[in-house]
C-alpha positions as CSV (number, residue, x, y, z in Angstrom):
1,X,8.0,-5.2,-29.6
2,X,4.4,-3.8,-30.0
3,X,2.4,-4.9,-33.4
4,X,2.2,-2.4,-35.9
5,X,-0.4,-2.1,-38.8
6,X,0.2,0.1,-41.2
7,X,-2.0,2.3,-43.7
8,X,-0.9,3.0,-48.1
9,X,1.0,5.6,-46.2
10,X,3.9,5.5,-44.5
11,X,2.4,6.6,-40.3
12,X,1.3,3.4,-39.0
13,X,-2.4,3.2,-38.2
14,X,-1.7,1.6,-34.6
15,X,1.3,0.4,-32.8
16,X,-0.6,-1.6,-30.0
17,X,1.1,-4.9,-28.0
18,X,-1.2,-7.5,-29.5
19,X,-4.7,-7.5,-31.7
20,X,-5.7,-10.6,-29.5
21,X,-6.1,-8.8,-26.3
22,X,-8.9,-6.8,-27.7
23,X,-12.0,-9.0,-25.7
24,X,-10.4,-8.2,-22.4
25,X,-9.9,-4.5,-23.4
26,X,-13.9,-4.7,-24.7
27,X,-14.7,-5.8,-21.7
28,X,-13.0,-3.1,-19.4
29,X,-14.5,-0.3,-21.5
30,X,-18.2,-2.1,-21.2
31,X,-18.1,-2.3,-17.4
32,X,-16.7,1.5,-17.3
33,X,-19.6,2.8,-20.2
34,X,-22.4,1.0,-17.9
35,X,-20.9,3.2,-14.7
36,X,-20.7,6.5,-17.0
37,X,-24.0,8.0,-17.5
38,X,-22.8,11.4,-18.1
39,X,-20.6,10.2,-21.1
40,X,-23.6,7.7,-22.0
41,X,-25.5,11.0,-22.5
42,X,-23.3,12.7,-24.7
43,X,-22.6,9.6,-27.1
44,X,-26.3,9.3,-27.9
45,X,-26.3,13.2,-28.6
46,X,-23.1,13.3,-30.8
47,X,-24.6,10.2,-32.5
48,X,-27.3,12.0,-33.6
49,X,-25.6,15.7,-34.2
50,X,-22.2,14.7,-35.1
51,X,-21.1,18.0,-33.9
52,X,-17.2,16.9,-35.1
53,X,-17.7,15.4,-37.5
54,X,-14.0,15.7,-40.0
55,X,-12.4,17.1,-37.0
56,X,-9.1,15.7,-36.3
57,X,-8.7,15.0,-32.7
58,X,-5.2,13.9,-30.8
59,X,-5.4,12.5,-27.2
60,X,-2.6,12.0,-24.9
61,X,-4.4,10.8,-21.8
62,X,-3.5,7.4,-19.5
63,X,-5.0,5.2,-21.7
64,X,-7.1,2.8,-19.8
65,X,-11.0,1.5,-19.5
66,X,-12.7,5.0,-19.2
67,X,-9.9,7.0,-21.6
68,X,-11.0,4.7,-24.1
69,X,-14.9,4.9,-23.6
70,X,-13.8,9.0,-24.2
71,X,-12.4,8.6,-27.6
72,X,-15.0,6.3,-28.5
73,X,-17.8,8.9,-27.0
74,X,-15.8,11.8,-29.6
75,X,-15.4,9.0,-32.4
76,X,-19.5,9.0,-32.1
77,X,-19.4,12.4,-32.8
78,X,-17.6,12.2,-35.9
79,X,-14.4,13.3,-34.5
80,X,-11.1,11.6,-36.5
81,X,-9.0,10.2,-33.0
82,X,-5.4,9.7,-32.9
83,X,-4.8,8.2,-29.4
84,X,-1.4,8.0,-27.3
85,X,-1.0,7.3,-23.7
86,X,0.3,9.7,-21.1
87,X,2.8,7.3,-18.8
88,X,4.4,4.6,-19.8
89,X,3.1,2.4,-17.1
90,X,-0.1,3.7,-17.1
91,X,-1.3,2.3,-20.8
92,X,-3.1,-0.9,-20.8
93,X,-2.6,-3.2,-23.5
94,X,-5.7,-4.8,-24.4
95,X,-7.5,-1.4,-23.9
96,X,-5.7,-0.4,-26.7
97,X,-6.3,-3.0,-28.5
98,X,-9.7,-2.7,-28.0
99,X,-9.7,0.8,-29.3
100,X,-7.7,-0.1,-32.4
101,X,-10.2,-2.8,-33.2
102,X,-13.0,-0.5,-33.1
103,X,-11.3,1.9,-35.7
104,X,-9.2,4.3,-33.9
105,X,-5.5,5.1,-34.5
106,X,-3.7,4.1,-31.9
107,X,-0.3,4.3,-31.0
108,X,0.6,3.7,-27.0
109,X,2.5,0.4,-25.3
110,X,2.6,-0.6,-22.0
111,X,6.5,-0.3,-20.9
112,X,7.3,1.6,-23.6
113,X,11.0,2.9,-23.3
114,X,11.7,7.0,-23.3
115,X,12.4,6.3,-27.0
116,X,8.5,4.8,-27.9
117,X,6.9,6.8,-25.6
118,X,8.0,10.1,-27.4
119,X,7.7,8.5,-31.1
120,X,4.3,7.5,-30.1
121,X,3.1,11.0,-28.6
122,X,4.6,12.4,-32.6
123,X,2.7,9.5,-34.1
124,X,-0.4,10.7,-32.6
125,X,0.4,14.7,-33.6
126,X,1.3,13.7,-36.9
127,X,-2.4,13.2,-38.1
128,X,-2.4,17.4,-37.6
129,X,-4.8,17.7,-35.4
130,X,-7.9,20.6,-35.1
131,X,-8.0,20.2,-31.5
132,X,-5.5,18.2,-28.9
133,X,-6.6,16.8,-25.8
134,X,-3.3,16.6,-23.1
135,X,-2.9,15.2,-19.9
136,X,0.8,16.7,-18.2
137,X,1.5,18.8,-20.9
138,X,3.4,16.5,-24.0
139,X,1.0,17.0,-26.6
140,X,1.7,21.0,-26.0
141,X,5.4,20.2,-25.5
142,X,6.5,18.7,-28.4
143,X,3.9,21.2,-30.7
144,X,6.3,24.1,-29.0
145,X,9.8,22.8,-29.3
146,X,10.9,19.9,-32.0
147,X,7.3,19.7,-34.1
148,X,6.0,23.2,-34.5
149,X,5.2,22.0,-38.5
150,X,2.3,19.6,-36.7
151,X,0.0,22.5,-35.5
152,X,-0.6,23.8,-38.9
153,X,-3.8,22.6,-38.7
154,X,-4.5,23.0,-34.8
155,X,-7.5,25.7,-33.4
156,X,-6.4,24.8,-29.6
157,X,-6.6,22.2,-26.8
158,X,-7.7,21.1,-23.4
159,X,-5.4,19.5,-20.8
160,X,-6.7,17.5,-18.1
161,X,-4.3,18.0,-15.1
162,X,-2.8,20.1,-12.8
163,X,0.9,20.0,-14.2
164,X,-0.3,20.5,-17.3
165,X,-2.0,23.4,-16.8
166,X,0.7,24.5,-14.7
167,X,3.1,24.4,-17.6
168,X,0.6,26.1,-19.7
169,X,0.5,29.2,-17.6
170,X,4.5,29.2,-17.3
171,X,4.1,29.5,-21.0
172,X,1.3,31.9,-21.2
173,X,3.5,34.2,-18.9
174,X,6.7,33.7,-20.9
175,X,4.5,34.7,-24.5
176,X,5.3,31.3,-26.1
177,X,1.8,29.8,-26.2
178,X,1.3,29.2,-29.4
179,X,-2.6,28.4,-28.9
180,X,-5.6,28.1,-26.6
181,X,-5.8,25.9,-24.1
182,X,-8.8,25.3,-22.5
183,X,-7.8,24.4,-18.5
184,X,-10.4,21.4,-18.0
185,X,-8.5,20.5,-14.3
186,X,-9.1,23.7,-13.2
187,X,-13.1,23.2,-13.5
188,X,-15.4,23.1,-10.8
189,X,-16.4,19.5,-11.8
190,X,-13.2,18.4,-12.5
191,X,-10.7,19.4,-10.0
192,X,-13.3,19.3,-6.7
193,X,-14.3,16.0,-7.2
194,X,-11.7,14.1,-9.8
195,X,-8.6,15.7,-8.1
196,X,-10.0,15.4,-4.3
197,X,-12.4,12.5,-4.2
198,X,-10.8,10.5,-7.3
199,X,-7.4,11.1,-6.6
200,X,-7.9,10.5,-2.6
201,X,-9.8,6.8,-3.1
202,X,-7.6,5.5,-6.0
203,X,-4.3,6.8,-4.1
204,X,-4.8,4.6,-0.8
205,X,-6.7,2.1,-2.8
206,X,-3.4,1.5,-5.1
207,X,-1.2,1.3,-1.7
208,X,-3.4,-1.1,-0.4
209,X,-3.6,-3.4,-3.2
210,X,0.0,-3.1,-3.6
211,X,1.5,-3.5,0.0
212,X,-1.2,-6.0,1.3
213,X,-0.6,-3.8,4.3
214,X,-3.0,-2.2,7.3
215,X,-3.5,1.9,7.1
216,X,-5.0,2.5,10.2
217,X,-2.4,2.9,13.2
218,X,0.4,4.4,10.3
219,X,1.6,7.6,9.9
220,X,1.0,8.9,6.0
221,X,3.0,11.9,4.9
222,X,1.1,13.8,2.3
223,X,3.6,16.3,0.4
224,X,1.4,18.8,-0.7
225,X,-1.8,20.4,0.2
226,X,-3.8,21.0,-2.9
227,X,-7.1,19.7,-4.2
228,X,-5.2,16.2,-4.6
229,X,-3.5,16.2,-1.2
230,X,-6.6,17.2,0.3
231,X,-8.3,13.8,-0.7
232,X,-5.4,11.7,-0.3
233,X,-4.9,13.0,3.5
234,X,-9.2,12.6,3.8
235,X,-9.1,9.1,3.1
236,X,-5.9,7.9,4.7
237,X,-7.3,9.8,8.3
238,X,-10.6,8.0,7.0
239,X,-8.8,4.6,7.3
240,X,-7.4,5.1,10.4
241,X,-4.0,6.9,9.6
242,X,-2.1,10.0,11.6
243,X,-1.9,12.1,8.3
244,X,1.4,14.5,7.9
245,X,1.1,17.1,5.7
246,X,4.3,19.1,4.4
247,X,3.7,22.3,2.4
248,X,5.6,24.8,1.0
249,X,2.1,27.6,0.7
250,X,1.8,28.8,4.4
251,X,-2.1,29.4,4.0
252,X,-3.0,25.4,2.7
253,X,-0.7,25.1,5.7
254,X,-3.0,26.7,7.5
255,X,-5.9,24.6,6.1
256,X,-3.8,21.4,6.9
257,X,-3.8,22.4,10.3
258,X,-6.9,23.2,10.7
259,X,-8.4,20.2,8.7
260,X,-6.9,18.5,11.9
261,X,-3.0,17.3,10.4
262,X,-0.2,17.6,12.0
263,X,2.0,20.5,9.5
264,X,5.9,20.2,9.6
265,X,8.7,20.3,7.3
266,X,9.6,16.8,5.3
267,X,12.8,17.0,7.3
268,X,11.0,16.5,10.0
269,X,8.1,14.2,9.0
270,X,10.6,12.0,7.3
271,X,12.0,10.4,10.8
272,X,8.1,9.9,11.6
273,X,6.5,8.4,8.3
274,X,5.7,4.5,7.9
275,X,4.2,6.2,3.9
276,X,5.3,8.7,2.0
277,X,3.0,9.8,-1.0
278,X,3.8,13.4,-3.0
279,X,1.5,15.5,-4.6
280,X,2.8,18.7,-5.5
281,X,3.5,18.8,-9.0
282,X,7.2,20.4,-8.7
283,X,10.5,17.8,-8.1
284,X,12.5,16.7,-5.5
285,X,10.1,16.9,-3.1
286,X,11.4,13.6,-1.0
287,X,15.9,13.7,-1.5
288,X,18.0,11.1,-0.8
289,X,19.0,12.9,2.4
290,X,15.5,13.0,4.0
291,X,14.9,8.8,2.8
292,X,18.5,8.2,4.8
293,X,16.3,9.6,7.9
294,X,13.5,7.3,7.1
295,X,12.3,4.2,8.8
296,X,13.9,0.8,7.9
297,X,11.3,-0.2,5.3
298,X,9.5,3.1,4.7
299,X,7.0,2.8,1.4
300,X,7.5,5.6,-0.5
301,X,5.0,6.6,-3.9
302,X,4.0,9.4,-6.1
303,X,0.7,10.9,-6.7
304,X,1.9,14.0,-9.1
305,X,2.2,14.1,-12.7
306,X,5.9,13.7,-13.5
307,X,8.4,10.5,-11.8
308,X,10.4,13.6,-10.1
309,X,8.7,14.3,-7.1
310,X,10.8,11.5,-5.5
311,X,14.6,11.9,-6.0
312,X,14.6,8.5,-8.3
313,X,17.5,9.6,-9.8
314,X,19.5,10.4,-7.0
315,X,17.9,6.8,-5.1
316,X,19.2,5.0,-8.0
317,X,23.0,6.5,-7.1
318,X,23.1,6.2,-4.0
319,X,21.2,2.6,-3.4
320,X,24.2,0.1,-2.5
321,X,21.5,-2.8,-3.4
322,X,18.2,-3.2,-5.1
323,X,15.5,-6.2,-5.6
324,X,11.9,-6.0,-6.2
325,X,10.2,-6.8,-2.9
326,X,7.0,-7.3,-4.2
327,X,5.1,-6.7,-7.9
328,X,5.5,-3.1,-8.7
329,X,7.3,-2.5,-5.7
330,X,11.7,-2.0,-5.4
331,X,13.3,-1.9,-2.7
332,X,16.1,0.0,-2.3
333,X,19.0,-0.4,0.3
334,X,21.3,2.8,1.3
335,X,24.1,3.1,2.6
336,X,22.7,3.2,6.7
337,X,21.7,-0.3,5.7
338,X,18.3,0.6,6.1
339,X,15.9,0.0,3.1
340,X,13.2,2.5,1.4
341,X,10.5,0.7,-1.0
342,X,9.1,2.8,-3.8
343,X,5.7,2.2,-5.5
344,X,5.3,2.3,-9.2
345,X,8.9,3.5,-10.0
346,X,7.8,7.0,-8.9
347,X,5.4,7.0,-11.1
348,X,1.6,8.1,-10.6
349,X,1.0,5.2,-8.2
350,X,-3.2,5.1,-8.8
351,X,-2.8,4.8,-12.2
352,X,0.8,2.9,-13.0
353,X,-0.2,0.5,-10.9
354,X,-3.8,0.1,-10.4
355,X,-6.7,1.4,-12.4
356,X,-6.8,4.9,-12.1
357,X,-10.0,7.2,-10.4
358,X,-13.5,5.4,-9.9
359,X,-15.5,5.5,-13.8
360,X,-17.9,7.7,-12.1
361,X,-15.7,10.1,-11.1
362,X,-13.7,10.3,-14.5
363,X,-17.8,10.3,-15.7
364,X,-17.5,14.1,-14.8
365,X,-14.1,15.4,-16.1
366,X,-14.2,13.4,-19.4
367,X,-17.9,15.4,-20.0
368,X,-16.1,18.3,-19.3
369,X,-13.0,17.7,-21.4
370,X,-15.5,16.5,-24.5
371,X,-17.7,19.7,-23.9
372,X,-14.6,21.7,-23.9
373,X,-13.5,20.2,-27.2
374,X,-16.4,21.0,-28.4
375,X,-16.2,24.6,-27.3
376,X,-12.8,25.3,-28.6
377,X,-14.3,23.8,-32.1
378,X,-17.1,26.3,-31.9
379,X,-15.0,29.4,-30.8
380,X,-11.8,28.8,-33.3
381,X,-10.3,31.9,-34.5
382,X,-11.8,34.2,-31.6
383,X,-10.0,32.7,-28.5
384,X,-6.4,34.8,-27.6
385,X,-3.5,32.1,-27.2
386,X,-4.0,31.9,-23.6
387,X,-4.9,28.9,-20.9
388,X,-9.1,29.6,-20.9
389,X,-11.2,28.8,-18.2
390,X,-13.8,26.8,-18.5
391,X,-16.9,28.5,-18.8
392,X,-19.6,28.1,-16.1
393,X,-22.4,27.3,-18.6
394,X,-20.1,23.7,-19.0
395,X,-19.5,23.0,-15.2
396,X,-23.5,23.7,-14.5
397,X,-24.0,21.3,-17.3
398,X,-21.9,19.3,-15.9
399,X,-23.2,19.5,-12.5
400,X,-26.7,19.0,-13.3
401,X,-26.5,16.1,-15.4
402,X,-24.5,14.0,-12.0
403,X,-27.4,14.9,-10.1
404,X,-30.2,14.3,-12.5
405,X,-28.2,11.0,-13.2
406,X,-28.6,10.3,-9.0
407,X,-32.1,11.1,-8.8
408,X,-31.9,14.3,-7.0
409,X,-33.8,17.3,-7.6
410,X,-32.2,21.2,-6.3
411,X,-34.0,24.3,-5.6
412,X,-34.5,27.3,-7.9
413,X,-34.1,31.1,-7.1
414,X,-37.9,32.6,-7.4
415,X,-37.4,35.9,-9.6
416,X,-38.2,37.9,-6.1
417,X,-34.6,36.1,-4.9
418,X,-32.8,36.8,-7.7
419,X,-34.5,40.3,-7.6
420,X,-33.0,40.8,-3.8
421,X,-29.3,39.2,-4.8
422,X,-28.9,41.3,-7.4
423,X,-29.9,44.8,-5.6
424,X,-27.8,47.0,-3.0
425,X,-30.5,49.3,-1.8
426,X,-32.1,46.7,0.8
């Protein structure tokens, strides 16, 4: 049971594990601040301009170390934070208990059941918020479908990740969104570097950590060729792996191929694969068929959103025996009597079970998702209910301050350049 402290009224002002975590949480977030200069920038600007101040912000976003330093950079601002987490494995306790001793609502556990992870998500939209911030889409979710009375006060939102946005767009096409949502993963500076390089280096690093096992001389199935897949095959070929890629898109196929991967179907690659690691955002993408194919021992784990990419369900039927072979691995035995070993439950493995992208790389995409709130602020009432792009003004921004904060200077167009780009009759 997590603690809960309550307010005269009757929504608890944070359901966190225990108060007494809060130095190690402190802690976390100070080692993740000192690696964030980007974010460093915009607290001492918010500070001083309190550009939100009486807005009422709700987060849904893994809340560890940098999530954290986020709320705390909009808190600065004057923003009013309600904070959930987005997986249930992926919420760190003292984090939160860090946050909560700093002032901000806080409602997330670590193992919360199905049950506490949805109450909590409500607990956090139940301060009617002005803006949300979402990570996979719940925030959204539940604001569409069983609390529709908890955006009465709402002027839009930003989501952070690729099935999130991918959601939002099903619902933009169907004409149910009910608001603007700013698509923050689909910005330059969020989704070239935080999907490919972030994704890519916390992926392996989370399979190395958890496997205590050698990468180079393996063969590493990536399901899915997107911006994440990209980065996770870069940095297992990096470490010495034959990459797989399976894709369902014939032209990242293409890229796959070309990239220098060997391109087949997962029926196929799943008699070859010593890992398995899905990235997709859809569900099923490795069945219970293709693991009874696999290699005695295969390692299975999930880089996408949702706990559905791998069949879990259908493992869980079909497994004659299961034991935990190693911390935040099971091990599953089918009926061939061979065994499969899945990572993190299915869940995201670089987050459920290690700590997430680098700081500086979540340095990037959490300036764009706080510029973003603050754009959706500013344009309230004039944007459509559609998914928005994120405007190039942000992602130059963005951009600029990463390179400023490495020291690096860029050229400029002269006006006699920007004269000849801009004219047809050479």
């Amino acid at each position: 049971m997590g603690m809960i402290r309550k307010n005269a009224g009757e929504l608890p002002k944070t359901v966190i594990r225990d108060p007494a975590l809060a130095p190690s949480g402190h802690q976390k977030i100070d080692w993740v601040r000192y690696n964030m200069p980007l974010l460093n920038g915009l607290e001492k600007e918010f500070q001083e301009t309190k550009p939100f101040e009486g807005v009422k912000i709700s987060l849904s976003v893994h809340l560890e170390a940098k999530t954290a330093y986020l709320c705390l950079v909009l808190a600065a601002g004057g923003a009013q934070m309600a904070v959930t987490g987005s997986n249930v494995l992926s919420t760190q306790d003292d984090v939160a208990a860090a946050l909560a001793e700093d002032g901000i609502a806080v409602y997330a556990l670590h193992g919360a059941s199905e049950e506490e992870y949805r109450r909590h998500i409500e607990m956090a939209l139940e301060h009617k918020p002005n803006i949300i911030i979402d990570d996979g889409g719940d925030l959204a979710g539940l604001l569409h479908t069983d609390r529709t009375d908890l955006a009465e006060e709402l002027w839009g939102g930003c989501e952070e990740t690729t099935t999130g946005v991918i959601r939002l767009k099903a619902m933009e096409r169907q004409g149910v969104l009910k608001f603007p949502m700013v698509a923050v993963n689909d910005a330059k500076c969020k989704h070239l570097f935080d999907n490919r390089y972030g994704t890519g280096q916390s992926v392996m690093d989370s399979v190395m950590h958890n496997t205590n096992l050698v990468i180079a001389s393996k063969k590493v199935v990536v399901a899915g060729y997107g911006w994440c897949g990209r980065g996770i095959a870069m940095r297992a070929a990096g470490l010495g792996a034959g990459v797989i890629v399976t894709e369902v898109d014939p032209v990242r196929a293409m890229e796959a191929k070309m990239d220098g991967y060997d391109v087949m179907k997962m029926d196929q690659a799943a008699e070859l694969g010593d890992i398995f690691i899905s990235s997709t955002g859809c569900c099923k993408i490795v069945t219970v068929d293709q693991m009874l194919k696999m290699k005695n021992r295969a390692i299975l784990c999930n880089a996408g959103h949702f706990n559905c990419e791998i069949d879990m369900e259908g493992l869980e039927k079909a497994a004659v025996e299961k034991k935990e072979t190693r911390k935040n691995i099971m091990g599953y035995k089918l009926l061939n009597g061979k065994w499969v070993n899945v990572i993190a439950e299915g869940r995201l493995v670089n987050i459920a079970a290690s700590d997430g992208h680098p700081a500086e790389i979540m340095d990037m995409s959490f300036a764009v998702q706080a510029l973003s709130a603050l754009y959706v602020m500013e344009h309230r009432g004039e944007m459509e209910n559609k998914v928005i792009d994120v405007s190039a003004e942000i992602d130059d921004l963005v951009a600029g301050r990463r390179l400023d904060a490495w020291g690096i200077e860029i050229d400029t167009l002269t006006e006699e350049q920007k004269e000849y780009l801009n004219s047809w009759d050479l």
